[in-house]
N, C-alpha and C positions, 0 to 999 in steps of 0.2 A: 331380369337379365339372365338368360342362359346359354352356355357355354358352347351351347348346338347350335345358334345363330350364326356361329365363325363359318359353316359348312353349308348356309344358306344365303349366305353373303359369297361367298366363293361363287356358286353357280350364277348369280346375278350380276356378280362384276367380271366373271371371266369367260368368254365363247368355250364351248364344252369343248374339252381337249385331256389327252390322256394322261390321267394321273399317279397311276398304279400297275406296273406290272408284275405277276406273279405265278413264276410256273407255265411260262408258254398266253398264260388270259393273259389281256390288257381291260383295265376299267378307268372309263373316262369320271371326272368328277360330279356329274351327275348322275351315274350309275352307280357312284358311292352313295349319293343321297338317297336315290330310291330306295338303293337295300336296305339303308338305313331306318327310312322312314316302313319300310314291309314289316322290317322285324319292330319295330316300334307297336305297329297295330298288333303282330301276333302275342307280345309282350301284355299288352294292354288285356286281352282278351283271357291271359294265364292270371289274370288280378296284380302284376305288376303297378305301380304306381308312383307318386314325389314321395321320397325320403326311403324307398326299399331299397335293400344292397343287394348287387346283385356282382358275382363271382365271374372271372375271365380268363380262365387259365388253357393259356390256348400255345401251342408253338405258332410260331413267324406266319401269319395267312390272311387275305382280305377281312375277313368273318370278324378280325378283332375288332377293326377300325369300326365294319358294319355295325359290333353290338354295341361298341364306345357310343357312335351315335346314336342309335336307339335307345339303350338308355337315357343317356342326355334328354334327350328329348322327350320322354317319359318326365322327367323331373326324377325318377331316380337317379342312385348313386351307384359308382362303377368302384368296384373292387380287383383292381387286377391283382396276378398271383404268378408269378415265374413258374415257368415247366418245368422247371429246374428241383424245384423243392422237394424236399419230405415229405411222406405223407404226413408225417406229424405236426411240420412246420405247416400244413395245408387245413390239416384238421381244426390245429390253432385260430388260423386267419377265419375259417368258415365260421367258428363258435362265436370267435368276439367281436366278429365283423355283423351277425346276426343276418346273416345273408338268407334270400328266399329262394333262389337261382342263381344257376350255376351253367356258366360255360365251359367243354371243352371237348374232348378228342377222345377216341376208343383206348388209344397208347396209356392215357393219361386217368382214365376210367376207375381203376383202381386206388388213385388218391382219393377220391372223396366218396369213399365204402365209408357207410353210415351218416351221409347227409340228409336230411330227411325232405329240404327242399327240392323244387323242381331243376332235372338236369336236362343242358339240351347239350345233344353231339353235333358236333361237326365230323363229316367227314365215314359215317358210319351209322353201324346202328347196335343197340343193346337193350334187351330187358329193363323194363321201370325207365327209361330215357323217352325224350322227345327229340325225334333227328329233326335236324334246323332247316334242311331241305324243303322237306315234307311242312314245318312249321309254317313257312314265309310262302308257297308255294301260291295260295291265293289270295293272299294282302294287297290289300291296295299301295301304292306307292308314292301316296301321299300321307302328309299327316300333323296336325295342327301343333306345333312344339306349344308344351306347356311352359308356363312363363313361371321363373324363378328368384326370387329376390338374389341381388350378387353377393350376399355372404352365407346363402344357403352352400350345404356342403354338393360338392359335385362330385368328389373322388375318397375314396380312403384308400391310401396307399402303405404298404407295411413294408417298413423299414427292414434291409438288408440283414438284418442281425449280427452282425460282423464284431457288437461289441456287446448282446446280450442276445434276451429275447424280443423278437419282433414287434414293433409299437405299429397302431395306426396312426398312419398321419393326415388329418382329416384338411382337403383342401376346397376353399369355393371355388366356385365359379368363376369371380372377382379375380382369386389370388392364380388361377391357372391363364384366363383371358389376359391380365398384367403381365406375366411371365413369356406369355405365347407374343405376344406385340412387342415388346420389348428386346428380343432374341430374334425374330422378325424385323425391326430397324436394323439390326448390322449385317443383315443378309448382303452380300455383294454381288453374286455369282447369276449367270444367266437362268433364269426362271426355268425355262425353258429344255436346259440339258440334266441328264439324268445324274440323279444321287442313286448311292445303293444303299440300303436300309440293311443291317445285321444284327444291329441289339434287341434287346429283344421287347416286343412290342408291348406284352403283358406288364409294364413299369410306367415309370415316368418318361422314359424316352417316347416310348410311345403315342404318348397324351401331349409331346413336344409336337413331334414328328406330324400327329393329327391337326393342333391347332396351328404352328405354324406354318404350315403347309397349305392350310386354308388361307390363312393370310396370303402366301405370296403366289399361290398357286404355281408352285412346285409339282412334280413327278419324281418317281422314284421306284428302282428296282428294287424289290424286296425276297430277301432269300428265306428260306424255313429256319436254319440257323448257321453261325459262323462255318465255313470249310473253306481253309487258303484257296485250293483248287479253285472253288465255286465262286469265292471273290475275284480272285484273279480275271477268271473269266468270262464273268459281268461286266467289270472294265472295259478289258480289247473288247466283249461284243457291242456293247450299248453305248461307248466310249464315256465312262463315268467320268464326272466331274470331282465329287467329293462323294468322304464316309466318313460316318463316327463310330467311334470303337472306344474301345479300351485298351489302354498300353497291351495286354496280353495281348490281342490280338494283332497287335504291331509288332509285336516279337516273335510270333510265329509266322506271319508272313514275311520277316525279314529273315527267316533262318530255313522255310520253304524251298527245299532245294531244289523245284524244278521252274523256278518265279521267273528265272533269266528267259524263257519260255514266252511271258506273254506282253501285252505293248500296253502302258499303263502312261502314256504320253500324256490323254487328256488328264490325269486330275490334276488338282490344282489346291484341295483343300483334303487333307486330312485331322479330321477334328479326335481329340482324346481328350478324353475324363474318370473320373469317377475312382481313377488310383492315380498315385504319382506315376509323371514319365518318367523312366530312367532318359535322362539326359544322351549316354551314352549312345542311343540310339537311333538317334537325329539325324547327324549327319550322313553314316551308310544309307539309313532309310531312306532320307529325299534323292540322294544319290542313286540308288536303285530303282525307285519304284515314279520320283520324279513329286512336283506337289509341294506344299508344305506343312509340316504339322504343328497345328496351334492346338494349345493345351487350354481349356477352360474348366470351371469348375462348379460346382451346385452340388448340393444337397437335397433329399427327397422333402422335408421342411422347407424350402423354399421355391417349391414350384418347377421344377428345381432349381434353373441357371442363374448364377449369383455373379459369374466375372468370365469375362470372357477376351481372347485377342482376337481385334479386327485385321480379316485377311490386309488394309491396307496400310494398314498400321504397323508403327513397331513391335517385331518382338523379342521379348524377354526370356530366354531360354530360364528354363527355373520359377518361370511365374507363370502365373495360371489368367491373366491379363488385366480389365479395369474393371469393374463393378458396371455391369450392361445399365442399359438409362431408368434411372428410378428406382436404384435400386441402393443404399448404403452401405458401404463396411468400415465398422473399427476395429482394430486392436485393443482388447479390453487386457488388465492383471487382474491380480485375483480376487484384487478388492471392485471388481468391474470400473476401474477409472482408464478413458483414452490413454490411448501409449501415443506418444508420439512417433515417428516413422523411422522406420528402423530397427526397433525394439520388438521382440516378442512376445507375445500373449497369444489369448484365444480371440478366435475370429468370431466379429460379430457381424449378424447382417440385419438390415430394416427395411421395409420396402412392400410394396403393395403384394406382393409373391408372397409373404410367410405365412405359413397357415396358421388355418383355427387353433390349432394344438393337437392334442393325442388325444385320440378317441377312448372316452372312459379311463382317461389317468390324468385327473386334474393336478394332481400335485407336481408331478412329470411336468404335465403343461407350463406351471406357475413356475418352477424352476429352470426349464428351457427358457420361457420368453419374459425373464423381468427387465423391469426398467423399458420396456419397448423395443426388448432387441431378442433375438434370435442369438441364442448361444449355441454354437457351432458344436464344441468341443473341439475344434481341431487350432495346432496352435500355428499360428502364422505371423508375417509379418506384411506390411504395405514400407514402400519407399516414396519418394521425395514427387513421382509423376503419378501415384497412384495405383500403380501394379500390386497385385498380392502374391504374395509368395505362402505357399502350404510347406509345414515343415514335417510337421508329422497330428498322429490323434492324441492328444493329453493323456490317453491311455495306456498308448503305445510308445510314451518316452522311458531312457531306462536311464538310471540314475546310481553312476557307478562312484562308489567314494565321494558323495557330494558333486561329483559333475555329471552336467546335462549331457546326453548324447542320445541325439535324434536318429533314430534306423535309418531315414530315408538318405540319410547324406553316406553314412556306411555303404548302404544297398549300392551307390551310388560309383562308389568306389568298384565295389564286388562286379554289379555288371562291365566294369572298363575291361575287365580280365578277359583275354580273348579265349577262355574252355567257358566261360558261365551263360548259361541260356536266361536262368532267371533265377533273383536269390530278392531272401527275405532273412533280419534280422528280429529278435526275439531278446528281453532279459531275463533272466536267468538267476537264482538265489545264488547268493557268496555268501560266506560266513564273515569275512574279514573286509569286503567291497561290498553289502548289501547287493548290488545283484553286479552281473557280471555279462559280457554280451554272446551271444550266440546266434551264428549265421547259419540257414538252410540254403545249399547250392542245388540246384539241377544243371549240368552239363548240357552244352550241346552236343545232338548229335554224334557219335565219335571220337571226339573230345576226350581228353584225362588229363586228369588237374589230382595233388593231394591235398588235404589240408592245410600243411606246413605250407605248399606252395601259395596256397589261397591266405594264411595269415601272412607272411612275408609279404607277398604283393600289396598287403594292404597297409602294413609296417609302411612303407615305404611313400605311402600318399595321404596318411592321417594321422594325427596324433596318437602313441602309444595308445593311451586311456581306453579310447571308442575303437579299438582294433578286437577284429573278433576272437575272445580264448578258444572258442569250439568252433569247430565246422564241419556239419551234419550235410554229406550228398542223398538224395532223392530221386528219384527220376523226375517227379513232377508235383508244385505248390498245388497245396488245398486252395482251392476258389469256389467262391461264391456264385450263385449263375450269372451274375452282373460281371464277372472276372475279375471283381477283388481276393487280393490273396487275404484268403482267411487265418491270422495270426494267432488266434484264440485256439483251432484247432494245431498249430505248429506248439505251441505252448503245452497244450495238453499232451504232445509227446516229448517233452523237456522231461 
């Protein structure tokens, strides 16, 4: 079983129609397979092969999807890398990923100075590279996918880092195909009308985006990367249906002040993940821009989507929805025993999605997935219909005087304040409270707020304990390229 058959079953079940736009080109679904299957033979020809890693660090652009497939079908393994990163964070993934090739872009050329494998550009040309142009230029356009047992690996993907260093996380075939059908069944929305694509395709969204896509045979605009402007008007032109984003990118097109501008009628689904929504900005949001925002949630260990809210279904403001089909979660303590519903612990998930483990850290491994479950880290709760509620990362809880107190309910508070654009909370040593809490604000816009002001407002909606002593302004939170606010770095300037 290989994970490239989803993209050969699409042209056989659906009359060729457009799938892709990008940049002014349109590419119908069979001119993704060709390119795919092109670069496949020029791959093959470079000694590519099953079981080689092979790198993809590309910004937002057809080429990604093309090498996804080609590899696939190679029987190699795809190692995407956010454009976003480090060199160092880049040099990392190339070493322990043991990669032979390497995709990307002239911009980006300078990350991987001292790779010894083959680099092919897109987009340009440079000394010691192969332009991909030039590469695919007389390939044939077909090409026999090589056939792969469903628990060979398909993907290694390297986790965010957000609470250390970067792990691979080694996923099959098996566990991506489950996850991609799966998230495919709650699909509601007209096939037919366009999605805008802005995260960023080098991830796990991407490998979403590609496999279910094939399933429903979907279309979709796709931008180079987030710009309010540029979203905005992809909507009024192409009349978008839905996007997925991350809360940050919700908050800055909610506070885009020239948005009243454009006509945002057709959506209908605004999908977020991968950080808590502030709650607070639900209601102006759909009111604004129109749609609704359903919050779901997954992890890079589970393929990723672990729970999700169905556009026809209820939703749970605060919850991240049900557990999509096939897929389990408990509430474990800390002795890993079921919590019943209600109660807190860490989230656990089971299900044909969880990967192999971590590439080259079996211990890791063994300690993520015992008992047969995926240990999350992150602590949460489920209620009485099945909903999950994320509360915060076990990492990230601060523990003031013997009381619990989870940031995201804080944060939560913080964003209600009408000066705060975006805030994150942090703990802090105390001598006398072991630690103590401390809030980063960035204002909106023109906005001023003082401290005093910002701890009083919050005096007044939580209990004393979990109210913040400090309050550090910014202009703007460290994030992640995925748009997680990165706390580790907020910490490090405590």
């Amino acid at each position: 079983m290989n994970l490239a058959r989803l993209g050969e079953e699409n042209v056989r079940r659906f009359p060729e129609y457009v799938a892709l736009h990008f940049e002014g080109r349109e590419w119908t679904n069979v001119d993704q397979q060709r390119a795919a299957c092109r670069l496949a033979n020029a791959l093959r020809r470079l000694g590519i092969g099953p079981g080689d890693r092979v790198v993809v660090m590309l910004p937002n652009c057809p080429e990604v999807l093309h090498a996804y497939g080609a590899v696939l079908k190679l029987g190699a393994v795809i190692v995407p890398v956010i454009f976003l990163l480090s060199p160092e964070e880049v040099r990392h993934i190339l070493a322990d990923s043991g990669a032979r090739l390497a995709f990307t872009s002239p911009e980006l050329l300078s990350k991987l100075e001292g790779f010894a494998g083959t680099t092919v550009l897109v987009g340009g040309e440079a000394p010691g590279t192969l332009g991909y142009d030039e590469l695919v230029a007389r390939e044939a356009d077909t090409f026999a996918t090589v056939e792969r047992d469903e628990r060979d690996v398909a993907v290694v993907l390297y986790t965010s880092g957000t609470t250390g260093r970067p792990k691979g996380v080694a996923l099959s075939h098996a566990n991506l195909a489950a996850n991609a059908r799966a998230a495919a069944s709650l699909y509601e929305l007209d096939r037919e009308a366009w999605a805008l694509g802005v995260l960023p395709l080098s991830h796990s969204y991407g490998l979403t985006v590609m496999n279910a896509g094939n399933i429903l045979g979907t279309r979709a605009v796709l931008l180079r990367w987030f710009n309010p402007e540029a979203v905005l008007e992809a909507i009024a032109r192409f009349r978008v249906q839905s996007m997925s984003a991350v809360p940050t990118m919700l908050v800055y097109l909610l506070h885009y002040p020239d948005a009243g501008g454009f006509d945002t009628s057709s959506m209908r689904l605004w999908g977020s993940g991968a950080a808590p929504l502030p709650l607070e900005i639900v209601e102006p949001f759909e009111k604004k821009f129109g749609g609704t925002i359903l919050e779901g949630y997954g992890l890079t260990e589970a393929s990723p989507v672990v729970a999700a809210h169905r556009l026809s279904g209820v939703r749970k403001l605060g919850s991240v929805g049900q557990p999509i089909p096939g897929v389990e979660v408990r509430v474990h303590d800390d002795d890993d025993r079921a919590l019943p519903a209600g109660e807190l612990g860490e989230v656990c998930v089971r299900g044909p999605n969880v990967m192999l483990g971590y590439h080259g850290l079996p211990e890791e491994t063994a300690r993520t997935l015992r008992g047969g479950w995926l240990h999350t880290g992150d602590v949460g709760r489920l209620d009485t219909d099945g909903f999950l509620y994320i509360v915060e990362r076990k990492k990230d809880l601060i523990i003031r005087g013997g009381f619990n107190i989870y940031p995201r309910e804080v944060e939560e508070v913080l964003y209600a304040h009408p000066s705060v654009a975006e805030a994150a909370v942090v703990g802090v040593r105390d001598p006398l409270m072991g630690e103590d809490v401390l809030a980063f604000v960035a204002l909106k816009p023109g906005a001023r707020a003082t401290a005093d002001e910002i701890v009083a407002f919050c005096h007044e909606r939580l209990a004393k304990y979990k109210c913040p002593k400090q309050v550090r302004f910014v202009d703007a939170l460290p994030k992640n390229p995925v748009g997680k606010i990165l706390r580790k770095e907020l910490r490090a300037l405590v």
